[in-house]
N, C-alpha and C positions, 0 to 999 in steps of 0.2 A: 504494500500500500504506500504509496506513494502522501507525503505529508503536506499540510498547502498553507499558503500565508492567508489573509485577510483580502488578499487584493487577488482574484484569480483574472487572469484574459485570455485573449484569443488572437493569436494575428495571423493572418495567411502569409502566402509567400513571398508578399511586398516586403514585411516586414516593418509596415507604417507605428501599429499599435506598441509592437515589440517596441522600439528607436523610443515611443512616448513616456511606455511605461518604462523605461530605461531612465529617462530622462527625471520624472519622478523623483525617485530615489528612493521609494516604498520597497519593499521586498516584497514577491510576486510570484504564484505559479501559473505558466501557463498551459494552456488546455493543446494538445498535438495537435498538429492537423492533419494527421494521417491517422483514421478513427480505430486501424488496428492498433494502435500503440497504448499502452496502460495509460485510462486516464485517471485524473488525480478521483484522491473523495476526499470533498471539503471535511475538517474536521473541527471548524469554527464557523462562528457566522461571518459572512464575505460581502464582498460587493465584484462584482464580475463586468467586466470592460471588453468591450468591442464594437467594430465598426458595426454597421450594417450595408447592403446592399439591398434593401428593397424600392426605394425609391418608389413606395407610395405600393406595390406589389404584395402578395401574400408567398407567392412561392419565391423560395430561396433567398428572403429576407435573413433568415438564421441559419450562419453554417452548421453543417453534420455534425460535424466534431461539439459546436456547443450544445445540439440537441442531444447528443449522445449524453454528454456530461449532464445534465438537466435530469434528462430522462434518470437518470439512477436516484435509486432510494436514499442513499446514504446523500445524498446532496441537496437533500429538501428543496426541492424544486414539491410545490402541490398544485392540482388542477383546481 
C-alpha cells in the first residue's frame, strides 16, 4: 500500500499539474497515469488537484486513472 500526503493529483503526460504542484512546495502523491500501476489509498482526509478536459462535455471530462482512484472504497469517494 502505497502511503499518500494530504495533497493527492493527477497530471498527464504534459506534465502541467506535476511543474504546479512542484512549485507548491506541499508534499504530494500523485495518482499514475497508467491505470495498471498500484494506485495510492488515501489514508487521511485530502484534497485532490487536476486539470480537466471537459470543456462544458460529460464524456472524458475525468481521467481513468482518477476515476479509478475515486472508485475505491478505501478513498471515500461516496455517490
Amino acid at each position: 500500500m502505497m502511503k499518500t500526503q494530504s495533497l493527492i493529483y493527477y497530471s498527464s503526460k504534459s506534465e502541467n499539474c506535476h511543474r504546479f504542484v512542484q512549485r507548491l512546495g506541499f508534499p504530494a502523491t500523485r495518482i499514475p497515469i497508467d491505470t495498471n500501476e498500484i494506485l495510492p489509498n488515501a489514508i487521511q482526509p485530502y484534497v485532490l488537484l487536476l486539470h480537466n478536459y471537459g470543456g462544458g462535455g460529460k464524456n472524458g471530462a475525468v481521467p481513468k486513472a482518477v476515476i479509478y482512484f475515486l472508485n475505491q472504497p478505501q478513498n471515500g469517494f461516496v455517490e
